[in-house]
ZAMARGU-4260 file (C-alpha; in steps of 0.2 Angstrom, whole numbers, plus 5000, padded with zeros to 4 digits):
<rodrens>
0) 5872/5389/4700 | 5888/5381/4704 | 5898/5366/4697 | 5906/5352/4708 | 5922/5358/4698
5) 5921/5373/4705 | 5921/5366/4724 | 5931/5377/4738 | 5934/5374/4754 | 5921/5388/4763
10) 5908/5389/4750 | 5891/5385/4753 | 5877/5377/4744 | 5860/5373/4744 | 5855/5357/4743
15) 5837/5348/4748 | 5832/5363/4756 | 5848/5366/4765 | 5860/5376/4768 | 5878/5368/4768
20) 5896/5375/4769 | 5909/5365/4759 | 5921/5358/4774 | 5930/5345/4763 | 5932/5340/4745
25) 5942/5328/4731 | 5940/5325/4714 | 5941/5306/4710 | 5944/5299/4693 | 5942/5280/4693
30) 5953/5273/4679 | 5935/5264/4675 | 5919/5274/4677 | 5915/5292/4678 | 5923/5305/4687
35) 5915/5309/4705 | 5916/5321/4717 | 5918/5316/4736 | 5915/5331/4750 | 5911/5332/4768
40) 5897/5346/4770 | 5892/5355/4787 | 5871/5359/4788 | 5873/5378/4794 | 5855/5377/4802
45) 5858/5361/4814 | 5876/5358/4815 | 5878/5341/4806 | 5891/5336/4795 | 5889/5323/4782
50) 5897/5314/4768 | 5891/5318/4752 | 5898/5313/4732 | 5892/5320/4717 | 5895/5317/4699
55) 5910/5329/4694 | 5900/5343/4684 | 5883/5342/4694 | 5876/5360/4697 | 5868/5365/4711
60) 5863/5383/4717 | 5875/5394/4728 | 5869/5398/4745 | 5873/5419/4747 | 5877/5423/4765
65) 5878/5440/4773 | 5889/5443/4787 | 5882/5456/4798 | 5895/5465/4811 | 5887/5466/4830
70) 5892/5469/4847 | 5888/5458/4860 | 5880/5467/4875 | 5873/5456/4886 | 5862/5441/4891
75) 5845/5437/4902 | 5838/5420/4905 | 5835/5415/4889 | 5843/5426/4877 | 5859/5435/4872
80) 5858/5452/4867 | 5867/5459/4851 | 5869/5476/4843 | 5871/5480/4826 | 5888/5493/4824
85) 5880/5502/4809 | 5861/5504/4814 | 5863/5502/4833 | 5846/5490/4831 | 5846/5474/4844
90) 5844/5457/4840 | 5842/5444/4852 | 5848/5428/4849 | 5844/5410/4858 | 5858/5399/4864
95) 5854/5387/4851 | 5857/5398/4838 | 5874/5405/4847 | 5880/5386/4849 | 5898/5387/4859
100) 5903/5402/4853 | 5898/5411/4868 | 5912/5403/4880 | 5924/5416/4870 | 5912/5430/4873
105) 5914/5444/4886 | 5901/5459/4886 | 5904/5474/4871 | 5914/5459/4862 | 5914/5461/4843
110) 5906/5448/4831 | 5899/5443/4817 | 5880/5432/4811 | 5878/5424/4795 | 5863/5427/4787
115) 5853/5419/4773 | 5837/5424/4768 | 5832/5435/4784 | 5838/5420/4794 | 5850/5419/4806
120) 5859/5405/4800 | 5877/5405/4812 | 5889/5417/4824 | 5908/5419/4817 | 5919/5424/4833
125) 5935/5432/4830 | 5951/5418/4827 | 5958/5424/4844 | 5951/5431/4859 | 5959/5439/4874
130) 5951/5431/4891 | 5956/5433/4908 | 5959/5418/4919 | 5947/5416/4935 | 5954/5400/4941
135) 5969/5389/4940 | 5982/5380/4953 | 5994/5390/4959 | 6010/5389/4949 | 6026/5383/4958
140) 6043/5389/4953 | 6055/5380/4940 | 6041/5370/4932 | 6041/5380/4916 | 6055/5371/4908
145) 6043/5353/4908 | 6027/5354/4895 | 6016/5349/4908 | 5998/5358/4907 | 5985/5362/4919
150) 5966/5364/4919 | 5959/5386/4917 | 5943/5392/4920 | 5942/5409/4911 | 5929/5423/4917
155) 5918/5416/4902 | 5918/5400/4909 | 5928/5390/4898 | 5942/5377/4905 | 5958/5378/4892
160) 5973/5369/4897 | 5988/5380/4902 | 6006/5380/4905 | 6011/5377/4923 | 6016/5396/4924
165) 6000/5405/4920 | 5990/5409/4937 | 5974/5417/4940 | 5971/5435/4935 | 5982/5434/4919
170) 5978/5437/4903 | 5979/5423/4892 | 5974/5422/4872 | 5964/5408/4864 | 5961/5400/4848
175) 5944/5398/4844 | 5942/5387/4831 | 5952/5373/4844 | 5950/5381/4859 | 5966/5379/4863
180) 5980/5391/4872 | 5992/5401/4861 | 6002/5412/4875 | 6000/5423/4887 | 5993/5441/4885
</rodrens>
């Protein structure tokens, strides 16, 4: 069992049936009333984020995840293939259960799946990734100085916007938790 008082960013909980992970919290303490607790929870198994108070010292139980290490191999029609880096057993996972994780993917890409109870529950990709870019405007010479962007599609698929001086075939590395362009490869 858990405490609201013990509330951190990252932790998860189950509640109703649910599995949630603690995205946001404050303690408030009215100068009239009890203290509350007021967080913003994200469901693991849907995706949903919702608001949520509780009285300050309510218990609930702790959700235990297991994070498993795989290797992405490849995908068919409705399925991506994963390998586990320990047992070499493969798992096949539906797009559903990938989410957008796999527009930072390539083949023999490292990552982890969160596990409660025997149920794939989530997929962690790594902070950065390293992706090649298939597509993009030519860029012209002197307009690096401006911070002007433009539109790249990566091998994976994924469009990030770019400084005017990254062309096709370079390498560029991506946050993933924004998707974003950090620099050049």
């Amino acid at each position: 069992m858990i405490s609201t008082s013990e509330f951190k960013t990252g932790i998860t909980i189950e509640l109703e049936g649910e599995i949630y992970s603690v995205l946001e919290f404050q303690h408030v303490k009215p100068g009239k009333g009890a203290a509350f607790v007021r967080s913003k929870l994200k469901n693991l198994r849907t995706g949903s984020i919702v608001d949520r108070t509780f009285r300050a010292g309510e218990k609930m139980a702790r959700a235990h995840l297991e994070r498993k290490e795989m290797e992405y191999l490849y995908r068919d029609d409705q399925s991506y293939y994963l390998m586990d880096a320990e047992t070499y057993e493969q798992v096949a996972l539906s797009a559903d259960q990938i989410g957008d994780s796999i527009k930072y993917l390539k083949e023999n890409d490292h990552l982890s799946i969160v596990v409660y109870d025997q149920e794939i529950v989530g997929v962690d990709v790594p902070i950065t990734v390293v992706l090649k870019v298939a597509d993009t405007e030519p860029g012209v010479k002197g307009d690096t100085a401006s911070g002007a962007s433009k539109p790249a599609t990566t091998e994976t698929g994924l469009v990030v916007q770019v400084p005017l001086f990254i062309n096709s075939g370079d390498a560029i590395k991506i946050d993933t938790r924004t998707g974003s362009y950090i620099e050049r490869a």
